[in-house]
C-alpha positions in Angstrom: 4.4 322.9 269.7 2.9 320.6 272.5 3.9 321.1 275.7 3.8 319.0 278.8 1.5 320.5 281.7 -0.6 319.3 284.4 -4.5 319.6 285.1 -5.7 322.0 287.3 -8.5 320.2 288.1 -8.0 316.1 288.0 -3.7 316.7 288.5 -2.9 314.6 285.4 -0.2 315.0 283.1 -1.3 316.2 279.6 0.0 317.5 276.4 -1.2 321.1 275.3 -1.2 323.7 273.2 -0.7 327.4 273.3 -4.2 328.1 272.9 -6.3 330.4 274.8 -8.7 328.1 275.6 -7.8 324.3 276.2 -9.3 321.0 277.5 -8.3 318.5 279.4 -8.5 315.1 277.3 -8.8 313.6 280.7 -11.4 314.8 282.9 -12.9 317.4 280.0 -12.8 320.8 282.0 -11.8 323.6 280.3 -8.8 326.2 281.0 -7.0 328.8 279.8 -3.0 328.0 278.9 -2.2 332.0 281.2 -4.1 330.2 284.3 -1.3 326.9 283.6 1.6 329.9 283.8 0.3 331.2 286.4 -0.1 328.3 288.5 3.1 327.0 288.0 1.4 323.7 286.0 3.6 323.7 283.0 6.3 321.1 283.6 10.0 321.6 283.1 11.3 318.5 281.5 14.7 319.6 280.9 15.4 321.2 283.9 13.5 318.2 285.7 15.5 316.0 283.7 19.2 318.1 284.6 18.1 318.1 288.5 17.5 314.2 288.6 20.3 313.6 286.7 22.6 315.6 289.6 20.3 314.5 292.7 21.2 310.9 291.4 25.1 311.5 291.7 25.0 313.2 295.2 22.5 310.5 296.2 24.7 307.3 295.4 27.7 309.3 297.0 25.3 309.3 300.7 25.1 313.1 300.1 21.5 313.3 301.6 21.5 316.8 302.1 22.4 317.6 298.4 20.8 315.3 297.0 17.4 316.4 298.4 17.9 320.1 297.0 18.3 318.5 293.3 15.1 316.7 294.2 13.2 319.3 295.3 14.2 321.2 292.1 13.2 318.5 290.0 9.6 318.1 291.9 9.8 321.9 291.6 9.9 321.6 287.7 7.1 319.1 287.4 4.6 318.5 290.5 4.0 315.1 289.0 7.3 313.8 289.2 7.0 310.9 291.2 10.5 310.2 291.5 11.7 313.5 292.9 9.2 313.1 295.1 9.8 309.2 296.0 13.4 310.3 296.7 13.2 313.4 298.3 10.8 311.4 300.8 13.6 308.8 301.0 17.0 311.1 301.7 14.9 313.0 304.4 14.1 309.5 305.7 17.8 308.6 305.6 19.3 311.9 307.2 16.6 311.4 310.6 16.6 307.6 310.5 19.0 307.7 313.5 16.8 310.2 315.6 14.4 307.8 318.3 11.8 310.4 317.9 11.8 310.4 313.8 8.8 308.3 312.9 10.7 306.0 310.2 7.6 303.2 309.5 5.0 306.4 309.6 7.3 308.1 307.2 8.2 305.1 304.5 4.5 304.1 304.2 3.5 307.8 303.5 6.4 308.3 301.2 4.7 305.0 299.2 1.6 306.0 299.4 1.8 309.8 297.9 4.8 308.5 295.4 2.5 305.8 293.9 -0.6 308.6 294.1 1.8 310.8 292.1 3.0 308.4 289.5 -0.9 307.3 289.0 -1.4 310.7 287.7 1.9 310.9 285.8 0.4 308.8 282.7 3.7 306.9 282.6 3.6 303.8 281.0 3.2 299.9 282.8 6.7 299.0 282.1 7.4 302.2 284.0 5.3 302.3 286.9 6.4 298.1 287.7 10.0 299.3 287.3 9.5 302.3 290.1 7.3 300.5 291.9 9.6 297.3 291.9 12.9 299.8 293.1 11.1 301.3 295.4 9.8 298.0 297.4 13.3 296.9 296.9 14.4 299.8 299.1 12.0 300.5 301.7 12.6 296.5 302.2 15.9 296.8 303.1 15.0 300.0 305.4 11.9 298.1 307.3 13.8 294.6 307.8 16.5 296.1 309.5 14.6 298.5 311.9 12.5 295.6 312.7 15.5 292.7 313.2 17.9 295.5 314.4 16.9 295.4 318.1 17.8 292.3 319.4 20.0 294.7 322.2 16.5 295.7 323.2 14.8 292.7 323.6 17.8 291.5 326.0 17.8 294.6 328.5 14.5 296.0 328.0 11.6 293.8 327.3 8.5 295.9 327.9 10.8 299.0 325.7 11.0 296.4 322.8 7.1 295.6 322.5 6.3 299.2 322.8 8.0 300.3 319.6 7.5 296.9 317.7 4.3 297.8 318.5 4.0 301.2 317.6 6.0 300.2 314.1 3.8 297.4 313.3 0.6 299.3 313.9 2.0 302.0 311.0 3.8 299.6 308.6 0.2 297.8 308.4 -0.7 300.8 306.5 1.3 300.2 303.5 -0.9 296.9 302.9 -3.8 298.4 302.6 -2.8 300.4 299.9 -4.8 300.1 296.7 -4.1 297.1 295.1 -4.2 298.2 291.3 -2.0 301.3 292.7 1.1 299.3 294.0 0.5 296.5 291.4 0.0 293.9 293.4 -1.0 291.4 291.1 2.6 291.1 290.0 4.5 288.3 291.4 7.4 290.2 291.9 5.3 292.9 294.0 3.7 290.0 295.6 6.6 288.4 296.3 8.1 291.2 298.0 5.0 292.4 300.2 5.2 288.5 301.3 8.0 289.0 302.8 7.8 292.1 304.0 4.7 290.9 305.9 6.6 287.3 306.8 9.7 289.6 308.9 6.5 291.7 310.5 4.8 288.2 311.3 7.9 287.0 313.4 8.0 290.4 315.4 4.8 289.8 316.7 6.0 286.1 317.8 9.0 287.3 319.1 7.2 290.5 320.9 4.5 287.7 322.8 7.5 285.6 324.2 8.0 285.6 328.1 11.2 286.4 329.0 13.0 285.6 332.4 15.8 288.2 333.7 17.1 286.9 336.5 14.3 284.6 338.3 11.8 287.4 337.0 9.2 286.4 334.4 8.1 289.5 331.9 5.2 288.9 330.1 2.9 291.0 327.7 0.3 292.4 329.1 -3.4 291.8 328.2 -3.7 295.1 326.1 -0.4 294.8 324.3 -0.9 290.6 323.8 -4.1 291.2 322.4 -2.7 294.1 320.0 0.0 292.2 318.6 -2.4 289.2 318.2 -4.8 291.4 316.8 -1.2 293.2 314.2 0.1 289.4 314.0 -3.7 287.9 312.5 -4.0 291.3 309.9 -0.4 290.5 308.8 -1.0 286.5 308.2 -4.1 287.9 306.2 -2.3 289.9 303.6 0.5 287.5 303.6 -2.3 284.9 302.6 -3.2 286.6 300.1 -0.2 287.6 298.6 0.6 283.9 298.6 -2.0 281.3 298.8 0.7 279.1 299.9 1.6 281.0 303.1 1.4 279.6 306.4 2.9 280.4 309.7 2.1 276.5 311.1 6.4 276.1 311.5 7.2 279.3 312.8 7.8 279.2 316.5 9.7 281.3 319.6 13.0 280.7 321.2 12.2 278.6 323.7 15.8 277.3 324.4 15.6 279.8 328.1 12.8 277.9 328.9 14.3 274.3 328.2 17.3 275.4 329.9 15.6 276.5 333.3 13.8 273.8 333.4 16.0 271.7 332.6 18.2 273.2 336.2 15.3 272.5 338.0 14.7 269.6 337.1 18.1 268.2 337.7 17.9 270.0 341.4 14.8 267.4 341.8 16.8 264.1 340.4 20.4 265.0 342.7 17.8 265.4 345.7 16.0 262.2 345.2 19.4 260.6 344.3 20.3 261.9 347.9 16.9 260.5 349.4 17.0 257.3 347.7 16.4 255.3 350.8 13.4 257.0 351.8 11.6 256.7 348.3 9.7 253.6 349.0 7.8 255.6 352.6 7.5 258.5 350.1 9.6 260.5 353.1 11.4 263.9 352.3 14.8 264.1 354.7 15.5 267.8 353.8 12.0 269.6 353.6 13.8 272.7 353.9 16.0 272.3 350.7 12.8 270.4 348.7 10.9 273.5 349.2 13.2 275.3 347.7 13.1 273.7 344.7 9.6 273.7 344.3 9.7 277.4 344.3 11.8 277.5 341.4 9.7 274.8 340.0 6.4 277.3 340.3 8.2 279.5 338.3 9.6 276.9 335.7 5.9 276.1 335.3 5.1 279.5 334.3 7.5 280.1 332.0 6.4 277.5 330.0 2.5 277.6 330.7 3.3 281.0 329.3 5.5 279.9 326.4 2.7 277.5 325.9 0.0 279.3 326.0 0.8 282.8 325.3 2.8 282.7 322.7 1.6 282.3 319.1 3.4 279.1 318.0 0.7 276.5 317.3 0.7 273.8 319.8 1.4 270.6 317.7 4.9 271.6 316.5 7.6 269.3 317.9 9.4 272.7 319.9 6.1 272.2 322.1 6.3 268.5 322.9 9.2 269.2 325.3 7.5 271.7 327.0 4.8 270.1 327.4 6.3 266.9 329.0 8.5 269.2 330.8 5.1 270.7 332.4 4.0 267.3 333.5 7.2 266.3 335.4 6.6 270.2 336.8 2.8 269.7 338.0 3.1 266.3 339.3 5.9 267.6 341.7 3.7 270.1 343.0 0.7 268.8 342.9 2.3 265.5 344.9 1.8 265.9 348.8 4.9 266.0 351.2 5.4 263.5 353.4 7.7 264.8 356.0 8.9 263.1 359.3 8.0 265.3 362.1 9.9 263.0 364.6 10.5 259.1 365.0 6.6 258.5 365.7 5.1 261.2 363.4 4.5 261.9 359.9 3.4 265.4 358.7 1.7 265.6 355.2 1.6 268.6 353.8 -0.7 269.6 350.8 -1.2 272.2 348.2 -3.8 275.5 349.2 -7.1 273.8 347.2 -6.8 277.0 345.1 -3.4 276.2 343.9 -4.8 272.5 343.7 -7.3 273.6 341.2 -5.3 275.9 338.8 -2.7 273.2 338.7 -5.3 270.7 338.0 -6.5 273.5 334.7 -3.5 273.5 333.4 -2.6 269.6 334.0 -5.9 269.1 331.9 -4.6 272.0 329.2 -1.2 269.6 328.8 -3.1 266.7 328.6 -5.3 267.8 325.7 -2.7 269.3 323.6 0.2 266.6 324.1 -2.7 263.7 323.4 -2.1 265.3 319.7 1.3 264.9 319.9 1.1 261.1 322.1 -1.8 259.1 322.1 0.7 257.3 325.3 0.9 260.3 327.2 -1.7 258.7 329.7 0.8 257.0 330.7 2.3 259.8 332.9 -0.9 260.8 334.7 -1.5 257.0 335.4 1.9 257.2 337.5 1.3 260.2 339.1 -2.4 258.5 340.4 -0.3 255.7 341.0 1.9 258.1 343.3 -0.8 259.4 344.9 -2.8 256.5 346.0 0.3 255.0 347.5 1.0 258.1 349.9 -3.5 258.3 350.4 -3.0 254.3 351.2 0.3 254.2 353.2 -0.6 257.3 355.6 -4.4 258.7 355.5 -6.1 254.9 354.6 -5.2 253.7 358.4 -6.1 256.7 360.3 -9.3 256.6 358.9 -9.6 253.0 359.9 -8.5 253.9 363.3 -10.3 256.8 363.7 -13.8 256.0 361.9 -14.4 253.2 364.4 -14.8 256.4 367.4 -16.5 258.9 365.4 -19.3 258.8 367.5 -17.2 259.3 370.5 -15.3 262.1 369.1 -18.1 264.3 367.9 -19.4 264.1 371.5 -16.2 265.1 372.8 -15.4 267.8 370.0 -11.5 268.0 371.2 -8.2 268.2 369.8 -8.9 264.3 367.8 -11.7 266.1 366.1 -9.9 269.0 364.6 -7.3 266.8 364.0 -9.5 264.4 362.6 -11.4 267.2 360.5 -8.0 268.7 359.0 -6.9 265.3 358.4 -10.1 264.1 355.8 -9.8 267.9 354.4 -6.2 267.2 353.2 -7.0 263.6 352.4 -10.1 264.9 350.2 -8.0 267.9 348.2 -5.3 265.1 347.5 -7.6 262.9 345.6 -9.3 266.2 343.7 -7.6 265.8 341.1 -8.8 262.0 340.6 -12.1 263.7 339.6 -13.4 264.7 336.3 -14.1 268.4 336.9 -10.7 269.0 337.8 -8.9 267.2 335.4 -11.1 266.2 332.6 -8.8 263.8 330.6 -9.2 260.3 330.2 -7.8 258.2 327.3 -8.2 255.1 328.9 -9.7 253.6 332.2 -8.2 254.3 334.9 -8.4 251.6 337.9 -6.4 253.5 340.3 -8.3 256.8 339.4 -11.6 255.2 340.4 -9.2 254.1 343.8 -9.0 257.5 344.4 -12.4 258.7 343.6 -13.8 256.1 346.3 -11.5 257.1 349.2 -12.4 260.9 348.2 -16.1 260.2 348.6 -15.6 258.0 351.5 -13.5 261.6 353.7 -15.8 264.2 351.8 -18.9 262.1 353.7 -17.3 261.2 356.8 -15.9 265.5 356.8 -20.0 266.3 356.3 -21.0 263.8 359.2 -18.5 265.1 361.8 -19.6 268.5 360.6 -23.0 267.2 361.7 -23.9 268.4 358.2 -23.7 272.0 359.1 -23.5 273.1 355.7 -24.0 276.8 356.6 -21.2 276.5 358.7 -18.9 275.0 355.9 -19.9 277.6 353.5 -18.8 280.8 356.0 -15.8 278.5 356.4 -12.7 280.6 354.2 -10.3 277.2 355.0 -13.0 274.0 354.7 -15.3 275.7 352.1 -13.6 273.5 349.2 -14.9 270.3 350.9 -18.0 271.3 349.7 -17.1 272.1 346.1 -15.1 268.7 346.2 -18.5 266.6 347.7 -20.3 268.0 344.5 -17.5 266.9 342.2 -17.4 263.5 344.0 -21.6 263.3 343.7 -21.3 264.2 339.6 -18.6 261.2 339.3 -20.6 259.1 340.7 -23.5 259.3 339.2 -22.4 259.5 335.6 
């Protein structure tokens, strides 16, 4: 009577005989039915049959512990049952999945792997293997979609905690798509199906694991290594998504960025009561309450951040509308800091105070960045750096334009002298030169249409950066050992390349 067994040497199920000498019809070698006996390769079907039946009922009862014995007997009575083994896999994944140490993604993708290694040697037919396979996806679905959306709690109180283990999950679950393709039957649109959106809920970890998060007026960002791992996880995942589902794209999928709208929108309404409250000084361009102005601006440096960050490093593309209020928010940002202070020092006296150049220049980067991007999303978005040059030239006009005038006319006389007017004169076409930077090109390379009041600017910054090198006597060595009037000299080439172009 036939009997079912297993190979000892290629591990497939096959039908036999009690014959003293038998051959696989599989892989051809030749064995004896004793050596089967002995090796415990003749399967059990009834009792395999009797155990699955009873580790079935324990199983939909939650008895985990039961269940797995019934299962382990059944794998017992035929080391190609690929059930047993799928589920005995899946109660002892169940019974630790509450343990932080127990490696659940590790665990469910080896449990897939081996089961579907199993059943490929189990000679079952298609309809079978779709019907496991399809069950089992089904399952280990539900068990990786609510691991990876259950720890929202997490991401709250513990940031850098969350991207660690999304991380460390994401770098294992990756695993279970590169699994043989023929073996898990991909090529089935319900298998696809599935894997899509197992890899769509893995996709929006990554985006949600980049975001910058503020707690308190503290911004936490990824780090280099971990950004450019879950770029790296996020890229892999959109690849077998892709091909899953030709179809598949990730161009609407974007963070929360309602923290960052909602911080900047408090600073921003800081700025508007203030200027509300210093209405009648608008036209001089005067700040009554420096004290309480600066204050805002520091909370403005970090409003910019956050969404240069959101901007920048998370993985939502750029010309989605949740990025067009960032980006005009970052405008509004910049041009407050990058706008000099006008402050009255007394009844006679007007201080100015300006940016380091080194802050001038980032800010002028990422003004350039903004620019670029929003263009996509507003061909009118000139508009805004026009008034901002507008801004400037009237504070350059109104309070550096007549000391120069002034001053100019005695340069002579104050290089002889070399007193206090010097230095004074010398700081004052230094700030005067680092407030018209970002007229010029290779600080802020934007320009979608002339710019009148631009060029404004770029004359009165070549005019101080050669009047700064003639009362330096043109002691470029001098400049260049500098640390505070070295920029003059960066800003004198920038000036020279705009005006030769």
């Amino acid at each position: 009577m036939p009997i079912l067994a297993i190979c000892p040497e290629c591990s497939k199920t096959i039908i036999v005989e009690r014959i003293p000498k038998i051959a696989c019809p599989e892989c051809g070698n030749q064995f004896n039915f004793v050596e089967l006996q002995k090796n415990k390769l003749i399967i059990d079907a009834s009792t395999e049959a009797a155990e699955l039946a009873a580790a079935r009922d324990n199983y939909a009862k939650n008895d985990y512990v039961r269940a797995a014995d019934h299962f382990k007997r059944a794998y017992e009575a035929n080391k190609n049952s690929y059930t047993a083994q799928y589920y005995l896999a899946l109660c002892e994944i169940y019974k630790n999945i509450a343990d932080s140490a127990y490696n659940v993604m590790g665990r469910v993708v080896d449990m897939v792997r081996s089961s579907l290694i199993t059943m490929s040697r189990a000679n079952v037919a298609v309809t079978d293997k779709f019907a496991f396979i399809t069950t089992m996806l089904s399952e280990i679905k539900t068990i990786i979609t609510r691991r990876l959306n259950a720890r929202d709690g997490l991401f709250e109180s513990d940031i850098d905690a969350y991207r660690k283990v999304s991380i460390s999950d994401l770098t294992d679950l990756i695993n279970l798509f590169k699994i043989d393709r023929e073996l898990i039957m991909s090529f089935a649109p319900q298998v696809a199906a599935a894997m899509t959106e197992l890899a769509d809920c893995a996709i929006k970890v990554c985006y949600k694991s980049v975001q910058t998060v503020m707690v308190g007026d503290k911004l936490y960002t990824p780090n280099d290594a971990d950004y450019k791992r879950i770029m790296s996880l996020c890229n892999e995942y959109c690849f077998f998504a892709h091909s899953f589902d030709p179809a598949f794209d990730t161009k609407e999928y974007s963070p929360d960025f309602t923290p960052n709208y909602v911080y900047n929108d408090k600073v921003l309404r800081r700025f508007k009561k203030f200027d509300e409250a210093n209405q009648i000084n608008a036209k001089k361009h005067l700040i009554s309450n420096i004290g309480e102005y600066e204050n805002i601006l520091e909370e403005c440096k970090r409003a910019l951040e956050f969404t240069y960050l959101n901007c920048y490093r998370s993985m939502c593309s750029r010309q989605v509308k949740q990025h067009s209020q960032l980006f005009f928010n970052g405008f509004e940002l910049l041009f407050r800091l990058m706008t000099p202070r006008v402050v009255a020092a007394d009844k006679k006296r007007v201080e100015i105070r300006v940016e380091k150049f080194a802050d001038t220049v980032d800010r002028c980067d990422i003004l350039t960045r903004f620019l670029v991007d929003a263009y996509e999303l507003d061909p009118g978005i000139g508009g805004s750096l026009h008034a901002f040059y507008e801004k400037l030239y009237s504070i350059v006009s109104m309070y550096y334009l007549p000391e120069f005038d002034k001053l100019s006319k005695n340069i002579n006389k104050i290089m002889e002298i070399r007193g206090d007017e010097y230095f004074a004169y010398q700081k004052l076409l230094f700030d005067c030169a680092c407030c018209c930077a970002p007229a010029l090109r290779k600080y802020v390379d934007f320009s979608a249409e002339p710019d009148k009041t631009r060029n404004k600017l770029v004359k009165i910054c070549k005019r101080v950066t050669d009047d700064f090198l003639l009362l330096s006597n043109f002691r470029i060595d001098e400049l260049e050992q500098s640390n505070f009037y070295r920029p003059i000299l960066q800003i004198t080439t920038a000036v020279m390349d705009e005006t030769e172009e």
